[in-house]
N, C-alpha and C positions, 0 to 999 in steps of 0.2 A: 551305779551298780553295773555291772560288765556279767553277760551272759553267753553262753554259744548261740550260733544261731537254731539250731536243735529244740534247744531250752525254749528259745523266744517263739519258736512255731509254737509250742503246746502251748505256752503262756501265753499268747499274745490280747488273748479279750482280757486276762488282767490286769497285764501288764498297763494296756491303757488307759484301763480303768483307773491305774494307779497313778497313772502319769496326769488324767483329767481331774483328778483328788487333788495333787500336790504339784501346781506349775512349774516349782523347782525342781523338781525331781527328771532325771534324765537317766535314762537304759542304752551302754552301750553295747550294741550286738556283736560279738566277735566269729572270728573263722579259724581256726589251728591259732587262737592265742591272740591274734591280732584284730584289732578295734576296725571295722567296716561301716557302722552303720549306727546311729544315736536317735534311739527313739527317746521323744522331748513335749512336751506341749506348745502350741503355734503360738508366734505372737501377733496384737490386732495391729492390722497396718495401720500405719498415719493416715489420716483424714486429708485429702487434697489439697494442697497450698499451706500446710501446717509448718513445713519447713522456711517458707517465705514469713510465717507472721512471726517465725519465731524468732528468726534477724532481725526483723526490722523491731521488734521488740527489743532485741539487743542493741541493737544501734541505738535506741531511742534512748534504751539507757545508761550506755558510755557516753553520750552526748556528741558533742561534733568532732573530739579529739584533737589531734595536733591542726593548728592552724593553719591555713595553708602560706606557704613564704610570700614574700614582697614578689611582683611583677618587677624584674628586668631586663631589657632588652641586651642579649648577649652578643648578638651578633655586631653590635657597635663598639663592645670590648673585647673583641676575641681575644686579642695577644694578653690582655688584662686576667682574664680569666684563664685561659693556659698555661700562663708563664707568672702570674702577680703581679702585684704592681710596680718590683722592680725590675719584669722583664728578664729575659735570658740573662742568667749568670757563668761569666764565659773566664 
């Protein structure tokens, strides 16, 4: 619902009243037509470390996912790994 700001001084104990009734419900305030200010109902903050249990909840149940690749030492194949194995093609 969109009101002037006018509107919303004389209304405003009901308006929240209204807003405290129906969580959904949300008042935009306007000025010469244009939307300033959204009175809304609060929402309850998370609970401390709620966002950490909920990863590791998630992780726990994607499982380990992709494996992690073979151990090799590249640096004894450099030119192998840059160029392939058959090396610069000239």
């Amino acid at each position: 619902m969109k009101i002037s700001i006018s509107e919303a001084r004389r209304r405003l104990p009901e308006l929240v009243r209204q807003v405290r009734k129906d969580a959904g419900t949300s008042v935009q305030i306007t000025v010469h037509d244009e939307v300033v200010a959204e009175l809304r109902a609060s929402q309850p903050l998370p609970k401390p470390g709620e966002a950490a249990r909920k990863l590791l909840a998630l992780r726990k149940k994607l499982g380990r996912g992709v494996p992690k690749a073979r151990w090799s030492d590249v640096s004894s194949h450099v030119k192998e790994h840059l160029y392939g194995p058959e090396g610069v093609i000239r």
